[in-house]
C-alpha positions in Angstrom: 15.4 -10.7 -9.0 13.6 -10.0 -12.0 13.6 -13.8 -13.4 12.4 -14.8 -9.9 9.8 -17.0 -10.6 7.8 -16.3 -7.0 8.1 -12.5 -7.7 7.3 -12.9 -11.3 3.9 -14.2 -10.3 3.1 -12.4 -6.9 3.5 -9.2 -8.9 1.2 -10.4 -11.8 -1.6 -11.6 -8.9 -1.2 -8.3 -6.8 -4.0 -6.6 -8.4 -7.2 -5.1 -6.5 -9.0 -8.9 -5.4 -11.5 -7.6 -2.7 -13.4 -10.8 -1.0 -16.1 -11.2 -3.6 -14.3 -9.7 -6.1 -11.5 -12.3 -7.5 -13.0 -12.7 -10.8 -9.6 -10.6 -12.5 -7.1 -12.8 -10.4 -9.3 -15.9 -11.0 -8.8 -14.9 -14.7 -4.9 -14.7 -14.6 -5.1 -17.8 -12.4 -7.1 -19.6 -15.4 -4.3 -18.3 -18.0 -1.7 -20.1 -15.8 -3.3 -23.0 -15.5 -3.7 -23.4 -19.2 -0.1 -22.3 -19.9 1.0 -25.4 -18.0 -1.8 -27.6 -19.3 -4.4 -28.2 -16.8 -7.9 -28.7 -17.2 -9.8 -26.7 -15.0 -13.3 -25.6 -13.7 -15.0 -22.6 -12.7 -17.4 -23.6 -10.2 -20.2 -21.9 -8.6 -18.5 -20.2 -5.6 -16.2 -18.7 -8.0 -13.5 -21.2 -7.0 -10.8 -22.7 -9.5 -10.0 -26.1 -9.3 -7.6 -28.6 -10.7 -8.4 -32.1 -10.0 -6.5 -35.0 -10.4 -7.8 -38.5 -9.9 -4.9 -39.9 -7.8 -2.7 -43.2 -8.2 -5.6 -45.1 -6.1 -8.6 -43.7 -7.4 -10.4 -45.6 -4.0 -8.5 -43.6 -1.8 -9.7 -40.5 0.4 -10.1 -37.6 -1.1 -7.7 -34.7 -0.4 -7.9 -30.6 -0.8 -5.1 -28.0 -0.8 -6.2 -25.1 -1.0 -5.3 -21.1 -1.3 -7.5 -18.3 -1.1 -7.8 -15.4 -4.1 -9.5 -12.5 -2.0 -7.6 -10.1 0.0 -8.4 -7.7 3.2 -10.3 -4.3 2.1 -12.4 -1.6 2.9 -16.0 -1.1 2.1 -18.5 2.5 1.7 -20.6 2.2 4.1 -22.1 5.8 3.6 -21.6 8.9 1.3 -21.6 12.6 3.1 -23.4 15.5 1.0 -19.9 16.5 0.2 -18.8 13.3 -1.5 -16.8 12.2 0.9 -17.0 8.8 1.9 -17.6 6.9 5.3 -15.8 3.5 5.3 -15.6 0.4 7.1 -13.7 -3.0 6.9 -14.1 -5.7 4.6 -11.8 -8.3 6.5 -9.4 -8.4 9.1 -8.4 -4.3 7.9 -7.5 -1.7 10.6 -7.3 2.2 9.3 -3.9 2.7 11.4 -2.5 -0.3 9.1 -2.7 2.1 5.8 -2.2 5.6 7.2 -3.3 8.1 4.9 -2.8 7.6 1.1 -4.4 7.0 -1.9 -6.8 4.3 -2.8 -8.4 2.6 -5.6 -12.5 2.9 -5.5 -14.0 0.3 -7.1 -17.1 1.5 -8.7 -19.5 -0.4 -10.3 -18.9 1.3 -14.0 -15.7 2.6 -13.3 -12.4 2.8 -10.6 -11.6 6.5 -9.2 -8.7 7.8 -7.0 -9.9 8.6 -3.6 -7.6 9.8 -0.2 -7.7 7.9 3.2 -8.0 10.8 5.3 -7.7 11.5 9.3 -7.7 15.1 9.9 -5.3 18.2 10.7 -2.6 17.7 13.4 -3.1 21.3 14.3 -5.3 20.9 17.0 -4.2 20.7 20.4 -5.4 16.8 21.0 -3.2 15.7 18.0 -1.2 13.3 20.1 -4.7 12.0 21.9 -6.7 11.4 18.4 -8.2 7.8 17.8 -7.6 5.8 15.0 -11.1 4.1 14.0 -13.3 3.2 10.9 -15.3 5.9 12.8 -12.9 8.8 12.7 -11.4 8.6 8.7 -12.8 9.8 5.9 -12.3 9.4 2.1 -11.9 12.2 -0.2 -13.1 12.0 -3.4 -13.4 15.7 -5.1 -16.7 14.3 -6.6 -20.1 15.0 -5.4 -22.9 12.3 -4.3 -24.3 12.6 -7.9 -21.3 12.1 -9.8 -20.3 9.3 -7.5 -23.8 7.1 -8.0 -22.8 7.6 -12.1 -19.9 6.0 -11.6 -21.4 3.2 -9.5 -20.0 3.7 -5.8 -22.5 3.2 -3.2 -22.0 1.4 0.0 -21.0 -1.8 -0.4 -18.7 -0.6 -2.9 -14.9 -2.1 -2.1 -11.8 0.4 -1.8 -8.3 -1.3 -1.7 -4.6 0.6 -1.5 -3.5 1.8 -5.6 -1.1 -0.1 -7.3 1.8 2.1 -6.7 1.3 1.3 -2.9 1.4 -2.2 -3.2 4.8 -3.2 -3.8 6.6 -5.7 -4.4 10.0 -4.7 -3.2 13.5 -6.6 -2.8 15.8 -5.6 0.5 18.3 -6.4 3.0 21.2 -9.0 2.7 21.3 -9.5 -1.3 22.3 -13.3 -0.3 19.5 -13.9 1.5 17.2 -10.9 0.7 13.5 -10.0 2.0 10.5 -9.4 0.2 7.6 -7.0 1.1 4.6 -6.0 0.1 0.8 -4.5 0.3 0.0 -8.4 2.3 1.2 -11.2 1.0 -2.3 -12.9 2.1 -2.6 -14.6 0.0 -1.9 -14.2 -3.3 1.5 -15.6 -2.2 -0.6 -18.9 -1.5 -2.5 -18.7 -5.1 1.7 -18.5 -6.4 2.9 -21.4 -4.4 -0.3 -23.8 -5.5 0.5 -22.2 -8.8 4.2 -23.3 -9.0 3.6 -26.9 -7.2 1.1 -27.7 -9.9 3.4 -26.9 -12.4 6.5 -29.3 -10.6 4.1 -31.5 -10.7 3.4 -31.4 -14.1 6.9 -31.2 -15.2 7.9 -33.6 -13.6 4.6 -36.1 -14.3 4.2 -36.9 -10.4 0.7 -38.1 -9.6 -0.2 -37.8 -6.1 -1.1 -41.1 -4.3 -4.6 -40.0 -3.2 -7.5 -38.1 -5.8 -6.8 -34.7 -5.3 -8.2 -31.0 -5.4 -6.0 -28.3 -5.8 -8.4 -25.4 -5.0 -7.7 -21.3 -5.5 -11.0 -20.2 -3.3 -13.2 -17.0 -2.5 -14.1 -15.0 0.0 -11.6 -16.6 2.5 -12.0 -13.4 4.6 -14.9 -12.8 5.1 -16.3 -16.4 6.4 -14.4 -18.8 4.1 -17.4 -19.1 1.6 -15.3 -20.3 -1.3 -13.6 -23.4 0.4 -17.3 -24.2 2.5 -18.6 -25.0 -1.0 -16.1 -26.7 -2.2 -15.8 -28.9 0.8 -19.7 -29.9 0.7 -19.3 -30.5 -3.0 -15.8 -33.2 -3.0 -16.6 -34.4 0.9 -12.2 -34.4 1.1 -10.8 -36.1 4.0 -8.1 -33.9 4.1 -8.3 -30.1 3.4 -4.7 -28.2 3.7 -4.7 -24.7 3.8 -2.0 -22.8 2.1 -1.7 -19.4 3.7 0.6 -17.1 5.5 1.8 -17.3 9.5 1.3 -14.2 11.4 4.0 -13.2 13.8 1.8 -11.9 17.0 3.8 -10.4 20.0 5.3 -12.9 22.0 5.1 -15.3 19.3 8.5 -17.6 19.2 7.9 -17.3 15.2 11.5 -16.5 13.3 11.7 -14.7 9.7 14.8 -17.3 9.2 13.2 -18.9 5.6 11.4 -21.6 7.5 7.9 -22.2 6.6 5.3 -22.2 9.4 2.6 -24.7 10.6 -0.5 -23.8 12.6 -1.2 -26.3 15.3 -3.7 -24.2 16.7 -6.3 -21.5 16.3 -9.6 -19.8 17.8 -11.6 -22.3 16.0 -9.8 -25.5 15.8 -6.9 -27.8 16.5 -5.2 -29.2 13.8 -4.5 -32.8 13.1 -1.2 -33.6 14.8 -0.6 -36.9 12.1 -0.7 -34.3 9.4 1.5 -31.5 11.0 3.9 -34.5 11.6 3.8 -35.7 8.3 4.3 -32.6 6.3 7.5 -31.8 8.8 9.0 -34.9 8.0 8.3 -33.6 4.1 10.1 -30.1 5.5 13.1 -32.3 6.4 13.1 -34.6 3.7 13.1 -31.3 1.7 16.1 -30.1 3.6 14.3 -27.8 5.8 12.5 -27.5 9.2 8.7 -26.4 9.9 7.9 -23.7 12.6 5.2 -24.4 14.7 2.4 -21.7 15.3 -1.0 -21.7 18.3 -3.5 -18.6 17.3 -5.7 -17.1 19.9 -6.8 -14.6 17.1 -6.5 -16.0 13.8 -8.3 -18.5 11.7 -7.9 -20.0 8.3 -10.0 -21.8 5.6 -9.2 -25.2 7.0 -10.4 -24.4 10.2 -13.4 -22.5 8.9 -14.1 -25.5 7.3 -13.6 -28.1 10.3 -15.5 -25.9 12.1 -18.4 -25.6 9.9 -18.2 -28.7 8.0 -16.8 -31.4 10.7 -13.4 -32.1 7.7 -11.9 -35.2 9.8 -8.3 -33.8 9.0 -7.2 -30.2 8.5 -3.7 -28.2 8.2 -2.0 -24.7 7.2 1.1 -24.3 6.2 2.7 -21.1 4.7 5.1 -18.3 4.7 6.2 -16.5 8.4 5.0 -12.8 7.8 5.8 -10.0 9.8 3.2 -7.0 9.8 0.1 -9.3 9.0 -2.6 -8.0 7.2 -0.2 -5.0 6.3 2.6 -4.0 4.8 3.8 -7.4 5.1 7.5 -8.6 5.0 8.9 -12.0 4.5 12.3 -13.7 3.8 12.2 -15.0 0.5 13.7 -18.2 0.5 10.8 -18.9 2.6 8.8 -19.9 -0.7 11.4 -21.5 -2.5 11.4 -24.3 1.1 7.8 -23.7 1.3 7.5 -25.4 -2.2 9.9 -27.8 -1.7 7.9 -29.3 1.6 4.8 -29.8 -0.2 6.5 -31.5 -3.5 8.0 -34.0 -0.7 4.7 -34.0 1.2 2.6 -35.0 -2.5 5.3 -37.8 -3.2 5.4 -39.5 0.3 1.5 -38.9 1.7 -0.7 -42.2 1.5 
């Protein structure tokens, strides 16, 4: 699986990218983008974009879009012992990482540090809460030593590399893929090979387009709320992952998923017909997903922004915002929709 080309990416991009902290991704992203021969801009939010003017430059403008931050932890106090207090930075819940090590990204420099919960030696054991409240991270420093390195609160925390993954199991035929989430680097890797299709194969889209790799996706979407006030698009698709909540009729069967709806938003019915015709054309089938408990940039944006036409459209994940799993020809047909969907969509 080595020569993979989705793994060969997603384990380049799976380095510590805390919302508001994507500049080292952002970096590798650029590097790509060159490699393949894109011009490309950094703009003010952080965001990079690629933007082609479209066989009808008079048409609407369009956005597709995926997201370079990831879920994390944050200090939000130091004890006179060093140890630190923590909350989330993101959709992060402590019983999600259990304890282990993690990477504490100081201002001047990165130090080890142990997600802690306590002894089990106490009668209670069984009883004990998980909460932001009730961890700890040790840190074998003391406050002093800690403000020299640069950790204070505010300061971001995220699992160590050797935690993350990537790793290949089940049927070897049609194998699974997990790691540290998936959100959404995986995205950043399917915009990343799409552009490169595209270039490959010299296919202009119909309409001026904006392929986007955005910040701070979440923690409020700020990345894609700029970009959206800045290119007015008509059309902003998400590309992201599709959470399996219970009772959800979602499969891990290599079918991509489409969100029809989510706590924020609806999403545009035309669209969500028009890229499943692209799954078919591409000889597979789109899931479809409604969120009581989820949202995604597109939404964000709708919401904030009034975009008249919004979708998302991803990989099925199990364990969302976890130690996520997927079936990996799910981004081989993931990749295949939108190439139909860029070819057929006026």
């Amino acid at each position: 699986m080595t020569s993979n080309p989705t793994i060969t990416l997603f384990e380049q991009l799976l380095i510590n990218s805390p919302s508001g902290g994507e500049k080292e991704v952002a970096k590798i992203i650029q590097k790509k983008l060159d490699y393949i021969g894109y011009a490309h801009i950094l703009d003010a939010a952080g965001n990079v974009l690629v933007r082609l003017p479209g066989k009808n430059p008079n048409a609407s403008q369009i956005a597709i879009a995926a997201h370079m931050d990831e879920i994390a932890m944050v200090v939000s106090s130091i004890e006179l012992n060093g140890e630190l207090r923590v909350t989330r930075l993101g959709g992060l819940y402590p019983w999600k990482l259990g304890e282990g090590p993690l990477d504490i990204l100081g201002d001047r420099k990165i130090i080890r540090g142990v997600l802690s919960m306590g002894s089990t030696h106490t009668r209670n054991a069984s009883e004990q809460p998980t909460s932001w409240e009730t961890v700890r991270i040790i840190t074998g420093l003391l406050p002093d030593q800690l403000e020299e390195i640069g950790v204070r609160p505010g300061t971001p925390l995220l699992p160590t590399k050797e935690r993350r993954g990537p790793q290949i199991f089940g049927d070897k035929n049609d194998p699974l893929i997990c790691a540290w989430t998936f959100d959404d680097r995986m995205g950043c890797v399917t915009l990343l090979r799409l552009l490169d299709f595209l270039k490959e194969k010299s296919i202009t889209p119909f309409h001026p387009t904006t392929f986007a790799f955005t910040t701070r996706e979440e923690t409020g979407s700020h990345g894609a709320k700029y970009l959206v006030r800045s290119i007015n698009p008509e059309v902003f698709i998400a590309i992201d992952g599709c959470p399996i909540p219970p009772g959800s009729p979602l499969k891990i069967d290599g079918r991509p998923g489409i969100w029809s709806k989510d706590r924020l938003a609806q999403y545009d019915q035309d669209l969500i017909r028009a890229l499943s015709e692209s799954a078919l054309e591409a000889g597979t089938s789109l899931q479809t997903a409604v969120y009581d408990a989820a949202a995604s940039d597109a939404s964000l944006v709708s919401y904030a922004l009034g975009i008249p036409k919004i979708a998302c459209i991803g990989h099925v994940r199990e364990n969302s915002h976890g130690y996520e799993v997927a079936r990996l020809s799910v981004f081989d047909n993931l990749l295949k929709t939108l190439i139909a969907f860029i070819r057929s969509y006026q």
